[in-house]
N, CA and C atoms as an extended XYZ file, in Angstrom:
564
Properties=species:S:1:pos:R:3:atomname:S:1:resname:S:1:resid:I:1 pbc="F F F"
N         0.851       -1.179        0.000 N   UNK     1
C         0.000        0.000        0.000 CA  UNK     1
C         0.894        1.239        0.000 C   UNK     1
N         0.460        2.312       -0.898 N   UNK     2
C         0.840        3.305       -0.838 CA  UNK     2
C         1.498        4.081        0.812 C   UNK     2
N         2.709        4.395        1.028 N   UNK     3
C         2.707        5.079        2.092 CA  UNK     3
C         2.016        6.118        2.599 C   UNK     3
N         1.785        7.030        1.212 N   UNK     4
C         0.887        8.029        1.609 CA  UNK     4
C        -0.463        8.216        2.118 C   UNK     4
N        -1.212        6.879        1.550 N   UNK     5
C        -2.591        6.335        1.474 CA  UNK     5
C        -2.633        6.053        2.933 C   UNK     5
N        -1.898        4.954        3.112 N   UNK     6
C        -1.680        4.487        4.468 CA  UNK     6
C        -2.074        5.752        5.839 C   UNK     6
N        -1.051        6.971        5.423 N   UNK     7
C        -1.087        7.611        6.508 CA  UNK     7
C        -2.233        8.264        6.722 C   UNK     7
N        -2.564        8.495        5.245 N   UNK     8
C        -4.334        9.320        5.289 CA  UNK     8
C        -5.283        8.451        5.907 C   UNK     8
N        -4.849        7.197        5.532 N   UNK     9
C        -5.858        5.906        6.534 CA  UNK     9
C        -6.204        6.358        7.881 C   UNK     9
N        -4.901        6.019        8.414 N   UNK    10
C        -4.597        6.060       10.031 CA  UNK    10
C        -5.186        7.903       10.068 C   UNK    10
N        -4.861        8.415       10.092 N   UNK    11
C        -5.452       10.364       10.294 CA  UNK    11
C        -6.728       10.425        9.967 C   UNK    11
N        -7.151        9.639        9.021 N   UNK    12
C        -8.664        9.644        8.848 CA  UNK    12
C        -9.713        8.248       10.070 C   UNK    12
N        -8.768        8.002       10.494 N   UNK    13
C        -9.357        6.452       11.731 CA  UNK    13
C        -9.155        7.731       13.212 C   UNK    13
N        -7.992        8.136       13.239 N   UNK    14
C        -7.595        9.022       14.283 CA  UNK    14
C        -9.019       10.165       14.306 C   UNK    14
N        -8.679       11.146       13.700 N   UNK    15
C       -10.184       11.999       13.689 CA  UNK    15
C       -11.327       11.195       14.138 C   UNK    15
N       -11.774       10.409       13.124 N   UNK    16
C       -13.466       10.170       13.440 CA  UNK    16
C       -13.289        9.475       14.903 C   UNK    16
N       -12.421        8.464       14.823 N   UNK    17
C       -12.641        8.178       16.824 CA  UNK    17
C       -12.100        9.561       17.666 C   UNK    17
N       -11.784       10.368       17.399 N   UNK    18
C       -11.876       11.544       18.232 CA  UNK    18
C       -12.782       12.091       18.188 C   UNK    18
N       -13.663       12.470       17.538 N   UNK    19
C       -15.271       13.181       17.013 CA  UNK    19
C       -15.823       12.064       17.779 C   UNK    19
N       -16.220       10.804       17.719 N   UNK    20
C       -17.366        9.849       18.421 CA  UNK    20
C       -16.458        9.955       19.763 C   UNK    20
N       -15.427        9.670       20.430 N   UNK    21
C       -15.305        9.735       21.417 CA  UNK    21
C       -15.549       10.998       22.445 C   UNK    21
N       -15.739       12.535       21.418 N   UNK    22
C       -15.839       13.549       21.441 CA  UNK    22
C       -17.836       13.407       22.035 C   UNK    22
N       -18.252       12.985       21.330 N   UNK    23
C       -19.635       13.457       21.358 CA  UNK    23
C       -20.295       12.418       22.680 C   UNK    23
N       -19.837       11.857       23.521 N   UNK    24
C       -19.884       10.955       24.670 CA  UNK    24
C       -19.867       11.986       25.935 C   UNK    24
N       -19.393       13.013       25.569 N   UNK    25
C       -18.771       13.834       27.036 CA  UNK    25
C       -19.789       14.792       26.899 C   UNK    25
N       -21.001       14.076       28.097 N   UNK    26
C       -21.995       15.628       28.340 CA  UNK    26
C       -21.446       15.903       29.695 C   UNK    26
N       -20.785       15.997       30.371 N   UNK    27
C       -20.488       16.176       31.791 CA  UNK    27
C       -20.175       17.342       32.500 C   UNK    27
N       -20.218       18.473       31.186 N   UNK    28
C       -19.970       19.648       31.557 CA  UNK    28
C       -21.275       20.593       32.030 C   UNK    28
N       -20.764       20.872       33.447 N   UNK    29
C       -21.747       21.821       34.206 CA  UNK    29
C       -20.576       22.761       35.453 C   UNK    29
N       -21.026       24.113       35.488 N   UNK    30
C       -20.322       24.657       36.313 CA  UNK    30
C       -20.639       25.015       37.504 C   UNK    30
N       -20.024       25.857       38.493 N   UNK    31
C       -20.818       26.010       39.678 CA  UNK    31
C       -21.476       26.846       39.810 C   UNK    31
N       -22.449       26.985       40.410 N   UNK    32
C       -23.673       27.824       40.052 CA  UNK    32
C       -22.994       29.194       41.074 C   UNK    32
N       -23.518       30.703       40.650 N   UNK    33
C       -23.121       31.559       41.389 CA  UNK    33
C       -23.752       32.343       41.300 C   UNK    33
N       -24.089       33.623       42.439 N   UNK    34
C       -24.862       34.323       42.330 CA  UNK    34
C       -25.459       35.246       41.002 C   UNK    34
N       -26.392       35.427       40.041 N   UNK    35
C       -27.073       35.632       38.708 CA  UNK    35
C       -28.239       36.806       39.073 C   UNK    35
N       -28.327       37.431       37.760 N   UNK    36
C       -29.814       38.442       38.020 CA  UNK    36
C       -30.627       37.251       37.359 C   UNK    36
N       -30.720       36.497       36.780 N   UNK    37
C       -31.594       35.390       36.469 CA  UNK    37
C       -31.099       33.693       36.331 C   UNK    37
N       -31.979       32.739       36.575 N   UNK    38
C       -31.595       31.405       36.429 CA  UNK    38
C       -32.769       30.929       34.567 C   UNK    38
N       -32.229       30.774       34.026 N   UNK    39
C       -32.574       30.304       32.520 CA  UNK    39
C       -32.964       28.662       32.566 C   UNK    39
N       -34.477       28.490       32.266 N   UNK    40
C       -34.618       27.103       32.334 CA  UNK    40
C       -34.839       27.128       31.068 C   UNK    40
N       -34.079       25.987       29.988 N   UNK    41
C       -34.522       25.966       28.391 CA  UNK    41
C       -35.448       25.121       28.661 C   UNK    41
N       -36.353       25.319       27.381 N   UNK    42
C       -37.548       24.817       26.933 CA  UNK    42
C       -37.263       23.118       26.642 C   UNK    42
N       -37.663       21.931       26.322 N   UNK    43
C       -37.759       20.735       26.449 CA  UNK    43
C       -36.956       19.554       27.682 C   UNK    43
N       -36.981       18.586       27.461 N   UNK    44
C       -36.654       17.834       28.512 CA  UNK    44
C       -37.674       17.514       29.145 C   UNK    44
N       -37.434       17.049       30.600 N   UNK    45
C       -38.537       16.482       31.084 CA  UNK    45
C       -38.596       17.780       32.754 C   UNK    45
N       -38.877       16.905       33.834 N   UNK    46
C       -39.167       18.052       34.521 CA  UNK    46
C       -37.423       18.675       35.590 C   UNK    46
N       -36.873       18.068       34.948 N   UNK    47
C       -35.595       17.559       35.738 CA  UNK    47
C       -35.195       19.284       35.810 C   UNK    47
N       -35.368       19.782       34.702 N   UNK    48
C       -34.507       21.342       34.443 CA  UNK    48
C       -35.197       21.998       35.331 C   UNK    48
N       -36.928       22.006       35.588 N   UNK    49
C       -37.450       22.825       36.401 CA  UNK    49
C       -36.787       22.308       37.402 C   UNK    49
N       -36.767       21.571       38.537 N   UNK    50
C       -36.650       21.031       39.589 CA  UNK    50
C       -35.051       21.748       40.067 C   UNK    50
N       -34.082       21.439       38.871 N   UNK    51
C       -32.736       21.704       39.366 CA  UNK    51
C       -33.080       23.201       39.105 C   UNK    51
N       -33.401       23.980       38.245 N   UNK    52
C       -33.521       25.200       38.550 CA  UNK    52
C       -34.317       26.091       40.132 C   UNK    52
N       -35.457       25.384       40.544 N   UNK    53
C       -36.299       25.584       41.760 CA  UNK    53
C       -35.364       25.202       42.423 C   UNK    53
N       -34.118       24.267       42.921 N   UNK    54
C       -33.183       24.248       44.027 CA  UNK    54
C       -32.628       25.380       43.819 C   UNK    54
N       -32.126       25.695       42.638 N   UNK    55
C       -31.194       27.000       42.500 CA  UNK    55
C       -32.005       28.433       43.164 C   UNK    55
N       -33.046       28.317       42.415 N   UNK    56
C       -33.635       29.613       42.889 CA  UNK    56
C       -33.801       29.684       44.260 C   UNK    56
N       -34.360       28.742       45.016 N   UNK    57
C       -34.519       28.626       46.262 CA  UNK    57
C       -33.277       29.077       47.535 C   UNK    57
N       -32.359       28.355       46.820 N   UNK    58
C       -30.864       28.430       47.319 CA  UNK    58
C       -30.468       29.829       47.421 C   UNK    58
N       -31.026       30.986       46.618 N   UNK    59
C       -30.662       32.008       46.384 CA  UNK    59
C       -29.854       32.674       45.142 C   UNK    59
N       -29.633       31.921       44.325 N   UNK    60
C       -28.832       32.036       43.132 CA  UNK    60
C       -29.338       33.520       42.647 C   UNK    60
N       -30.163       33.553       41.981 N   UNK    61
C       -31.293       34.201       41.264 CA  UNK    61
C       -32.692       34.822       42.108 C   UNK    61
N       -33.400       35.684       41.384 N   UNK    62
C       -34.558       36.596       41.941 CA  UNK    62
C       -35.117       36.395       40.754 C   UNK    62
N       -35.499       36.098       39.665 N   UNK    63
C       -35.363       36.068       38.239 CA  UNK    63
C       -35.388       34.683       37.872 C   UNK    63
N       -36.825       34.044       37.298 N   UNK    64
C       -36.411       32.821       36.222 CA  UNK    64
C       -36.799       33.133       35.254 C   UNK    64
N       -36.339       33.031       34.313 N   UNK    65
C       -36.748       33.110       32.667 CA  UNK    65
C       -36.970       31.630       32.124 C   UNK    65
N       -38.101       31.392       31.603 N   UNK    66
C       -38.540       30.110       31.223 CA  UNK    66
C       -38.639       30.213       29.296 C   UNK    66
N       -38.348       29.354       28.734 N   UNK    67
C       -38.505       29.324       27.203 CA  UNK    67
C       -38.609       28.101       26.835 C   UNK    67
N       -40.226       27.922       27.184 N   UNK    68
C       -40.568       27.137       26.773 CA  UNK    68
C       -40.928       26.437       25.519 C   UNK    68
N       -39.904       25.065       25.382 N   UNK    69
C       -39.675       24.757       23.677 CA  UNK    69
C       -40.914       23.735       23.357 C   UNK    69
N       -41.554       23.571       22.007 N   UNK    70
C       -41.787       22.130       21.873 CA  UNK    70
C       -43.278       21.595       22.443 C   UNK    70
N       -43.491       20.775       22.174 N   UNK    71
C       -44.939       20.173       22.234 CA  UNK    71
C       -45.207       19.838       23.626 C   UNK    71
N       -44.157       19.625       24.352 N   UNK    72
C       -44.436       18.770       26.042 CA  UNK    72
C       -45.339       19.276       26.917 C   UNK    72
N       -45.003       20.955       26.914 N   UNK    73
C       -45.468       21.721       27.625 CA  UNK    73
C       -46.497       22.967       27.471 C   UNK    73
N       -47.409       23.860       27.507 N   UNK    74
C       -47.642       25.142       26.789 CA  UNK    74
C       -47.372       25.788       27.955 C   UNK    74
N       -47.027       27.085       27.730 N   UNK    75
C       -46.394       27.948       28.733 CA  UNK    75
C       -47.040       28.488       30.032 C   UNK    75
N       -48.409       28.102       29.751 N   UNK    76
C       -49.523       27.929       30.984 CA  UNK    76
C       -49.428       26.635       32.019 C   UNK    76
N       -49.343       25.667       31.307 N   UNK    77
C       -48.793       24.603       31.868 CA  UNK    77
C       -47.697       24.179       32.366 C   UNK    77
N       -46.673       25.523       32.165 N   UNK    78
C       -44.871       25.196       32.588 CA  UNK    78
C       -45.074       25.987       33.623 C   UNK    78
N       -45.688       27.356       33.716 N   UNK    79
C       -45.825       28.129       34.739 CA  UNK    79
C       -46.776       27.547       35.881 C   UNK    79
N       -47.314       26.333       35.776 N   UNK    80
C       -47.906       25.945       37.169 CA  UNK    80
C       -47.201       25.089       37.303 C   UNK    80
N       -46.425       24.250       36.545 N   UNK    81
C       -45.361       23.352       37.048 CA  UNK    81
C       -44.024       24.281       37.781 C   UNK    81
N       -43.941       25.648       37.639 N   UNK    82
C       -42.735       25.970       38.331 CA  UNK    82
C       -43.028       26.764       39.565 C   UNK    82
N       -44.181       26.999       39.670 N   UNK    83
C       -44.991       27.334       40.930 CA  UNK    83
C       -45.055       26.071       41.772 C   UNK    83
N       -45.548       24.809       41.168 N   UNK    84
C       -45.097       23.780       41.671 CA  UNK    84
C       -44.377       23.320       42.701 C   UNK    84
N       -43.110       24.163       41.708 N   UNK    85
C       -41.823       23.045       42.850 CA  UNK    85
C       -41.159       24.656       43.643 C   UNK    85
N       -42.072       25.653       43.774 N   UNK    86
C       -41.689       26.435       44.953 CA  UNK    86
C       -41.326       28.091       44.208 C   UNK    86
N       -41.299       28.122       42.989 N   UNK    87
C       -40.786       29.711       41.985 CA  UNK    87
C       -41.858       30.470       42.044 C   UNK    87
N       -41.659       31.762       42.929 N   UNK    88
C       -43.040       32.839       42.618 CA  UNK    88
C       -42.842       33.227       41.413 C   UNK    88
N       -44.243       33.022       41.066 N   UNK    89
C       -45.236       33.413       40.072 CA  UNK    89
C       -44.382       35.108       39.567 C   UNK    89
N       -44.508       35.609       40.836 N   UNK    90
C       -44.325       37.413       40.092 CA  UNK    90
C       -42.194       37.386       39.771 C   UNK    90
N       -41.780       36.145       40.223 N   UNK    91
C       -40.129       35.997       39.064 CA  UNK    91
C       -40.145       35.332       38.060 C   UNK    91
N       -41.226       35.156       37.722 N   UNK    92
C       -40.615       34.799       36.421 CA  UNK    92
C       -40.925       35.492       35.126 C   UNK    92
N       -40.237       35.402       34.407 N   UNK    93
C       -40.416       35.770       32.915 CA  UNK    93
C       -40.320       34.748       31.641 C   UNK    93
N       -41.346       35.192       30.746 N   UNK    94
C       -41.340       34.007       29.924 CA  UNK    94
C       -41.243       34.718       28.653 C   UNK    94
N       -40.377       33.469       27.935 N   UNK    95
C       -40.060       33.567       26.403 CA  UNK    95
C       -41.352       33.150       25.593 C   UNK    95
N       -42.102       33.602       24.956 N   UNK    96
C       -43.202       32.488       24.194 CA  UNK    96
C       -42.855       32.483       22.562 C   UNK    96
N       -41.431       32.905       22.146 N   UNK    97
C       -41.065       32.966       20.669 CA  UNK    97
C       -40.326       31.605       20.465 C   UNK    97
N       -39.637       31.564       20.967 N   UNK    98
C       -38.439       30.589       21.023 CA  UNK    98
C       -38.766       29.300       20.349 C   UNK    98
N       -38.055       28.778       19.840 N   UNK    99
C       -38.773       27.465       19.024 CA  UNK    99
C       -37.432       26.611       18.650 C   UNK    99
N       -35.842       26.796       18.942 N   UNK   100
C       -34.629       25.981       19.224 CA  UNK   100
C       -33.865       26.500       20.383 C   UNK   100
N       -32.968       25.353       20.192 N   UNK   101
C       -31.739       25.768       21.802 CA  UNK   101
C       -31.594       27.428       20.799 C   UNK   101
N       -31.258       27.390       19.773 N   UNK   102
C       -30.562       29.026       18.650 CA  UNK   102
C       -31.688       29.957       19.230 C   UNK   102
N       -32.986       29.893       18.568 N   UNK   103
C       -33.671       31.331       19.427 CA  UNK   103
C       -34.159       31.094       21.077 C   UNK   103
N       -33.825       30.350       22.272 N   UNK   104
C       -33.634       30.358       23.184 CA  UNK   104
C       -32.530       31.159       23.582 C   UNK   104
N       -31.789       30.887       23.012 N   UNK   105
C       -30.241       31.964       23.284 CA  UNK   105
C       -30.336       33.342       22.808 C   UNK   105
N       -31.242       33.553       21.421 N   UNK   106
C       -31.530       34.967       21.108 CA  UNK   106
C       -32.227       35.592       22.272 C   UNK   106
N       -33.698       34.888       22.113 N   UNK   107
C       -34.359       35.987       23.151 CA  UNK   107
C       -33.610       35.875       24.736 C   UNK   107
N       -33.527       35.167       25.320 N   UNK   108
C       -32.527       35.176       26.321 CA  UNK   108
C       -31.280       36.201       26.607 C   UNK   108
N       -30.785       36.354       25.537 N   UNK   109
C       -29.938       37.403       25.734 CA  UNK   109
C       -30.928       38.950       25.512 C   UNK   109
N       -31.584       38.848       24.724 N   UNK   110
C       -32.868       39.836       24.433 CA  UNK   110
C       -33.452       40.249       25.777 C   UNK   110
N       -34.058       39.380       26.236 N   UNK   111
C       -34.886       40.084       28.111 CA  UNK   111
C       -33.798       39.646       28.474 C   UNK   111
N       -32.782       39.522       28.775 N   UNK   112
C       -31.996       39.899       29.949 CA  UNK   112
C       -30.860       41.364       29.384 C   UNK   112
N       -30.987       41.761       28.042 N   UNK   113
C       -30.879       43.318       27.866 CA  UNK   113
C       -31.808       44.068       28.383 C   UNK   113
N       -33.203       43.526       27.896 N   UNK   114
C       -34.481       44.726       27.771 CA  UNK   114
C       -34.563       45.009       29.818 C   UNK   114
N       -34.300       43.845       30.432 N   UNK   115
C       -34.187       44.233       32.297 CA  UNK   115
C       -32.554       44.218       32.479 C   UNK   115
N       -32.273       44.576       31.959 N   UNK   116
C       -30.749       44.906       32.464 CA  UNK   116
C       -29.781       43.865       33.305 C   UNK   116
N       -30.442       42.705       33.077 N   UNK   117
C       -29.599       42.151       33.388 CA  UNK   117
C       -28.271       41.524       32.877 C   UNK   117
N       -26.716       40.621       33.515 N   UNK   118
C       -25.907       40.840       33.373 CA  UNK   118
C       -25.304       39.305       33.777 C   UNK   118
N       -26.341       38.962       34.794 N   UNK   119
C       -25.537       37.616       34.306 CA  UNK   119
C       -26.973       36.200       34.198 C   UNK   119
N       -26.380       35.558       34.181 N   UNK   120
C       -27.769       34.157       33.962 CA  UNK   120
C       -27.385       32.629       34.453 C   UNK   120
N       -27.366       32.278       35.035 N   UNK   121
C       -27.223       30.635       34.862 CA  UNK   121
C       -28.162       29.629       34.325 C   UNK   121
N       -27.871       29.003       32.891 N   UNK   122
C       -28.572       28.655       32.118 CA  UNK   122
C       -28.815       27.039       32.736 C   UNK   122
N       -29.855       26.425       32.656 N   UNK   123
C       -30.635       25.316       33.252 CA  UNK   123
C       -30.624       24.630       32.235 C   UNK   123
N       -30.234       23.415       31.722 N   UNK   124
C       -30.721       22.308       30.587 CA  UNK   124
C       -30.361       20.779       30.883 C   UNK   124
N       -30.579       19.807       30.016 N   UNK   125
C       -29.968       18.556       30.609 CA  UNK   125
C       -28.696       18.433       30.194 C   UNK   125
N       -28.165       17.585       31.230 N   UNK   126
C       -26.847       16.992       30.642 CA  UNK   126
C       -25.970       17.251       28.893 C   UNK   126
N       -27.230       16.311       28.568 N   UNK   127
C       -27.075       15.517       27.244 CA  UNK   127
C       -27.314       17.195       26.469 C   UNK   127
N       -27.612       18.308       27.039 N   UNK   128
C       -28.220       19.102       26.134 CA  UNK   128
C       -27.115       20.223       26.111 C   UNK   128
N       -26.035       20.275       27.252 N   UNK   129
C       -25.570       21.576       27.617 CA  UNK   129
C       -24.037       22.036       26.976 C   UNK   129
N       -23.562       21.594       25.895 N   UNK   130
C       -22.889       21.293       25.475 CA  UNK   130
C       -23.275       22.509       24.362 C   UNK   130
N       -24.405       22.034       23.450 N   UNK   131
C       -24.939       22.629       22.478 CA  UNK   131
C       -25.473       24.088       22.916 C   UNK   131
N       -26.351       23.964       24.138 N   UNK   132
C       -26.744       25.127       24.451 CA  UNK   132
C       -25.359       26.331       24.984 C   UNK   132
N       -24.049       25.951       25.751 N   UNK   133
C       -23.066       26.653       26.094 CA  UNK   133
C       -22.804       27.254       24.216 C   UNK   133
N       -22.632       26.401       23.334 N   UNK   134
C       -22.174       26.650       22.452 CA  UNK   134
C       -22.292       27.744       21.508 C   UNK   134
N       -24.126       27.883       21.581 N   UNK   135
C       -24.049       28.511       21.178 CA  UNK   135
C       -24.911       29.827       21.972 C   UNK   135
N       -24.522       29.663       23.352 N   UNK   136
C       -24.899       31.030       24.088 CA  UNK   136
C       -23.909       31.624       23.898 C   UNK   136
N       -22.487       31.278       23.954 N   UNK   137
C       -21.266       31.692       24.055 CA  UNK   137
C       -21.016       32.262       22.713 C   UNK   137
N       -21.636       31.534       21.597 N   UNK   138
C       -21.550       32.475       20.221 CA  UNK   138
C       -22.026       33.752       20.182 C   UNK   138
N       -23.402       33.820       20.715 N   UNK   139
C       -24.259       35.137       20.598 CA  UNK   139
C       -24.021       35.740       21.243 C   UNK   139
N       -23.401       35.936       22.833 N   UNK   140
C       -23.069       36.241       23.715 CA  UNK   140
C       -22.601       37.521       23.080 C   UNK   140
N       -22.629       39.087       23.516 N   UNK   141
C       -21.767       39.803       22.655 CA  UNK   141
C       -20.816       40.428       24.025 C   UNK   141
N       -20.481       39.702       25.320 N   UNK   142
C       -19.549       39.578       26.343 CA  UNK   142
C       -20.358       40.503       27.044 C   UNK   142
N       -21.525       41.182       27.177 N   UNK   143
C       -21.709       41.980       28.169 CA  UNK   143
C       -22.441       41.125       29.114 C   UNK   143
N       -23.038       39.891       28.790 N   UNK   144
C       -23.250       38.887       29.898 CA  UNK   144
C       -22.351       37.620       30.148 C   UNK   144
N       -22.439       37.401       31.857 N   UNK   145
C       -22.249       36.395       31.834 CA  UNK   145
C       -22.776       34.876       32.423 C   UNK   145
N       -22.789       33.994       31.493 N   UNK   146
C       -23.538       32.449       31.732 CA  UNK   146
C       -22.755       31.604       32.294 C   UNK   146
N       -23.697       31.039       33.285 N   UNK   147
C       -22.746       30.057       34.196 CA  UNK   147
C       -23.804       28.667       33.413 C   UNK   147
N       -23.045       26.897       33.543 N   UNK   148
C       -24.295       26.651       32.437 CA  UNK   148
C       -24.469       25.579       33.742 C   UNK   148
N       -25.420       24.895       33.884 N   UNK   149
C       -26.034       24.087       35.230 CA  UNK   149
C       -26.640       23.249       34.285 C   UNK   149
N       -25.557       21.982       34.524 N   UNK   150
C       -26.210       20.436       33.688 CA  UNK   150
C       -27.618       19.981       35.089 C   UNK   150
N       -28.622       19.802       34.328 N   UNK   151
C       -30.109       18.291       35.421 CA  UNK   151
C       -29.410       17.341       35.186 C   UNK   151
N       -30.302       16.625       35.826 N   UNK   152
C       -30.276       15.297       35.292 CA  UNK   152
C       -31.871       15.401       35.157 C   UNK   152
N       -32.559       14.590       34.445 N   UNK   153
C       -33.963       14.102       34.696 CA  UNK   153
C       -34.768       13.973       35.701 C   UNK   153
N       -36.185       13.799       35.475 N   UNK   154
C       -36.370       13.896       37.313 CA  UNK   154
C       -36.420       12.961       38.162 C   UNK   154
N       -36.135       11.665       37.414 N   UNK   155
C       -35.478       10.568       38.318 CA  UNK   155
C       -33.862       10.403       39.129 C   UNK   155
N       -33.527       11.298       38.485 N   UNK   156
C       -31.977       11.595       39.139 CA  UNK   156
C       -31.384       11.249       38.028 C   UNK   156
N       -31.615       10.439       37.205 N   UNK   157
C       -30.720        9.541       36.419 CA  UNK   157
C       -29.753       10.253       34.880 C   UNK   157
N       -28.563       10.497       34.999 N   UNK   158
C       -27.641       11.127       34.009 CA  UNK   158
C       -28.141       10.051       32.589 C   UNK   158
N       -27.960       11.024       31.615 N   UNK   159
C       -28.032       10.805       30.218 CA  UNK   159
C       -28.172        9.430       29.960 C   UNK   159
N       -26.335        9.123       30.569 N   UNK   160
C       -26.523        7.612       29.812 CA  UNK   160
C       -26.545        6.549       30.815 C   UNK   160
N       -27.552        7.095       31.839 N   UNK   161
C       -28.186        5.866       32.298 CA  UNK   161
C       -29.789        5.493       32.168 C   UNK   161
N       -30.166        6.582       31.140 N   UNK   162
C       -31.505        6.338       30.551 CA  UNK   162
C       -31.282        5.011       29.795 C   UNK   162
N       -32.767        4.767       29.816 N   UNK   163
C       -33.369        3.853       28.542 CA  UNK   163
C       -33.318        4.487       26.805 C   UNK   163
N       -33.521        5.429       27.467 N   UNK   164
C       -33.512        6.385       25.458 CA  UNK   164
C       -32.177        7.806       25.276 C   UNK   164
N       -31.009        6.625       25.803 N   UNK   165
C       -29.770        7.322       25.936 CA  UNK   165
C       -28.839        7.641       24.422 C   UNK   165
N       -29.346        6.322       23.753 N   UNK   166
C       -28.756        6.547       22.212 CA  UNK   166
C       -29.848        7.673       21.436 C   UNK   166
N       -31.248        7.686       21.594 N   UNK   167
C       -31.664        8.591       20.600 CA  UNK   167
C       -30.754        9.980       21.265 C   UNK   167
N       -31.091       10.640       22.588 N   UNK   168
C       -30.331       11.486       23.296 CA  UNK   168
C       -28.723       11.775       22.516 C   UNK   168
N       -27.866       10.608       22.308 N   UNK   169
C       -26.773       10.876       22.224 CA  UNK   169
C       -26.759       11.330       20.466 C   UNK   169
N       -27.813       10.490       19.356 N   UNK   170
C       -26.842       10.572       18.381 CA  UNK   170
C       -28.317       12.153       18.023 C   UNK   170
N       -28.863       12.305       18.467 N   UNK   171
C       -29.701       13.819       18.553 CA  UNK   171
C       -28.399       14.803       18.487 C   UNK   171
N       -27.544       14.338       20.000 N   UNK   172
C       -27.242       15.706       20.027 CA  UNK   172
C       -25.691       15.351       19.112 C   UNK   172
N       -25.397       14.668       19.156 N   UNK   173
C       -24.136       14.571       18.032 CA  UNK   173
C       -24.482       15.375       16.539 C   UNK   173
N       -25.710       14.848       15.783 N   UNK   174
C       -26.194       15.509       14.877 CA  UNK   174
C       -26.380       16.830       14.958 C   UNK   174
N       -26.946       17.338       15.707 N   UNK   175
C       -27.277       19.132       16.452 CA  UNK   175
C       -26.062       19.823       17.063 C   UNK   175
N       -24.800       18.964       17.286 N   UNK   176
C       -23.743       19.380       17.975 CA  UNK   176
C       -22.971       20.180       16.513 C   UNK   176
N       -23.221       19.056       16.094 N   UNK   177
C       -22.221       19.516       14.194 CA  UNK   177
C       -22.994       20.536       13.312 C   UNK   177
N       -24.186       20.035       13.535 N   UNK   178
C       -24.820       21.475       12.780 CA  UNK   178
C       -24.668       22.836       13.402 C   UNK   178
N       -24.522       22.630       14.591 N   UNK   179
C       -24.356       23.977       15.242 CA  UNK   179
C       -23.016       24.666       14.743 C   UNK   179
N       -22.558       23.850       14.938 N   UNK   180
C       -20.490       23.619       15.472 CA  UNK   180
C       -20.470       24.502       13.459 C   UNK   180
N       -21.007       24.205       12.469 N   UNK   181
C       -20.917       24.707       10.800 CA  UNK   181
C       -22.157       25.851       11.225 C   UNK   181
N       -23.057       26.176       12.035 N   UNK   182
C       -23.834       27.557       11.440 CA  UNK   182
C       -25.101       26.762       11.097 C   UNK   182
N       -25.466       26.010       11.370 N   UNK   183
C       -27.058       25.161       10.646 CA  UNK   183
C       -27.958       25.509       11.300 C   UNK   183
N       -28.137       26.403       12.151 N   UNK   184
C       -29.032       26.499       13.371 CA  UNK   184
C       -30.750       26.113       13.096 C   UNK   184
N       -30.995       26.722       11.825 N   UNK   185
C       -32.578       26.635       11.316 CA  UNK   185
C       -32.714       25.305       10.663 C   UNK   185
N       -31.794       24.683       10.867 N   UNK   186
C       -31.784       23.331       10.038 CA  UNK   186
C       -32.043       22.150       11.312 C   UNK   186
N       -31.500       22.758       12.738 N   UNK   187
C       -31.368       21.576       14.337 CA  UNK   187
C       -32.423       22.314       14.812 C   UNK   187
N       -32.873       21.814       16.032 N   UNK   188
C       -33.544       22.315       16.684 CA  UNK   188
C       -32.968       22.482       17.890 C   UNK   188
């Protein structure tokens, strides 16, 4: 075999197991710190409210901003689920445009200009926060700052100890790369 071929072999085996071994690591979450708002994104299950209601409770935030994504929930129905688990009614603020993690991060940065706020700790799952840092940190134009707070679900249970851990993983692998090239209206 060609030597040259050969080496493009091996560099082309090297990459793609770095990309799949790449897209395995949702584990990134930081420590939560004092915020003018706590950001719960829209889908998932109830895990984001819940870890966000510890946060708020804890004192993090005075301020939740909810953007609610997707069929699970309607925004009448997210707002008695976050009254629920302990969030007054008169903190929160809601997104009702938003329709991906991409315009979650627009309007998000949007009301937390239009109230002046300055910093946020963004709420999502595990499996999700990767994509969402990615591209808060794109739009970001540095006058805020996001701390990002991985859930887990509301069984406790991390990504890949679900039952529906592969749709989860190769979702966000697909949505990771479209993001990662600019596809935003193309992922959700």
């Amino acid at each position: 075999m060609n030597k040259r071929i050969l080496i493009s072999l091996i560099a082309a085996v090297i990459i793609v197991t770095a990309i799949l071994a790449e897209s395995f690591f949702h584990t990134y979450t930081d420590n939560p710190e004092n915020s003018d708002a706590i950001v719960i994104l829209g889908g998932g299950d109830q895990g984001r409210v819940k870890k966000a209601a510890d946060l708020y409770k804890a004192g993090y935030a005075e301020k939740v901003i909810i953007t609610p994504v997707g069929e699970r929930y309607t925004t009448e129905e997210l707002v008695s689920i976050i009254r629920h688990y302990g969030i007054n009614e008169k903190d929160i603020l809601i997104d009702t445009k938003s329709n991906s993690t991409y315009t979650n991060a627009q309007r998000t940065i949007e009301i937390m200009n239009d109230n002046e706020f300055e910093s946020a700790l963004i709420v999502t799952n595990d499996y999700h926060i990767k994509r969402a840092k990615l591209i808060f940190d794109r739009l970001s134009d540095d006058n805020q700052t996001f701390n990002y707070i991985a859930a887990t679900n509301l069984e406790g249970k991390k990504w890949y100890e679900r039952d529906d851990m592969f749709s989860h993983w190769i979702g966000e692998f697909i949505k990771n790369w479209g993001y990662r090239f600019g596809l935003y209206k193309f992922f959700g």
